[in-house]
N, C-alpha and C positions, 0 to 999 in steps of 0.2 A: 487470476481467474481466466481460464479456457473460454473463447467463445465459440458454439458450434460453427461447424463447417459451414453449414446449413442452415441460414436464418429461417428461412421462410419460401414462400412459394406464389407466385402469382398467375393461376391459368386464366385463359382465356378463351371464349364459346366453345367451350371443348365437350365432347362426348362420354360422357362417363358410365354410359350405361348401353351395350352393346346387342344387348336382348333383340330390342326394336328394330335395327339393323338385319338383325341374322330373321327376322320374322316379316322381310318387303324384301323388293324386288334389288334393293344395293346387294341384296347376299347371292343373288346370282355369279358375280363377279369374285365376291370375297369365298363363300363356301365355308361359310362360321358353322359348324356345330354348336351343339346348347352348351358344350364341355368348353368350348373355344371361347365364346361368347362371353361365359361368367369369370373365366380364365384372366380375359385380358377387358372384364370392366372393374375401371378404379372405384366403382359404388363400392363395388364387393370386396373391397381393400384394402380399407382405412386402416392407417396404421395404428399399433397401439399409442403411441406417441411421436411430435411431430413441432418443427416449428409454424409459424403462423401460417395460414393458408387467406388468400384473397380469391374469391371468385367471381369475375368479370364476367357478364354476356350483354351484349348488345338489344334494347327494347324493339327493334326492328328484324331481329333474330325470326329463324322458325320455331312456332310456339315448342315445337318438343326440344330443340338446345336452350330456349329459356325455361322450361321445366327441367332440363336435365341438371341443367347450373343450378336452380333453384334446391335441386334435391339433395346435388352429390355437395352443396353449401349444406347445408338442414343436416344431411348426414355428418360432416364433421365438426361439427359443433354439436352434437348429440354426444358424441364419442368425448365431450371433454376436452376438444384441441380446439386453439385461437386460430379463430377465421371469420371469415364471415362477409357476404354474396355484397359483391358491389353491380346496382343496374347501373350502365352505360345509357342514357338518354339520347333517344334518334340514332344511335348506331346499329351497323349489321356486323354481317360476321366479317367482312371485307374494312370495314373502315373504324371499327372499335380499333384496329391498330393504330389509328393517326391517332390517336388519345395518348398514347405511351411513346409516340414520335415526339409528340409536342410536348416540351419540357411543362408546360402549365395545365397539361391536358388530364384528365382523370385519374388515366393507370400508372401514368409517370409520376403525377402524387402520390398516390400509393404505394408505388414499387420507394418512392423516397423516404415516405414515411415507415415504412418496413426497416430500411437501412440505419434509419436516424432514432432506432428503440436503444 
């Protein structure tokens, strides 16, 4: 038996919905269209099938990347695909990374337990 390329996926505080961006004052800089915008957010992307997905945000996050994780989790487990939203306790977007440093640390169990299916 073949095993995929691609086990699985672990993001982290990530952005997945680009809307909100293109509608304040960060799109000064960027200059997102509504074309650009839907274009390159992974909400709007979900593949038809996929391996596991993890999705990490840190509880000390800004409430709209703990909404965004929350959602773009909710969306792929709608669609049928193994995932499903891990909160990070007392982390932000800056130090949810020390967790997947630290061999004993949240996302490094996770990313392990991904490996070890």
């Amino acid at each position: 038996m073949l095993l995929p390329a691609v086990r699985g996926g672990l993001v982290i505080s990530g952005i997945y919905d680009l809307e909100p961006i293109r509608l304040n004052y960060l799109n000064d800089k960027l200059g997102l269209d509504e074309v650009e915008a839907a274009r390159n957010s992974p909400l709007l992307h979900i593949p038809p099938m996929a391996g596991e997905l993890v999705v990490a945000y840190g509880t000390r996050e800004l409430p709209e990347l703990c909404r965004q994780s929350i959602d773009y989790a909710q969306a792929w487990v709608e669609r049928n695909l193994v995932g499903h939203l891990l909160r990070v306790d007392g982390a932000n977007h800056f130090t949810i990374l020390e967790t997947l440093a630290d061999p004993q640390g949240v996302l490094a169990q996770a990313f392990l337990a991904m490996l070890c299916v």
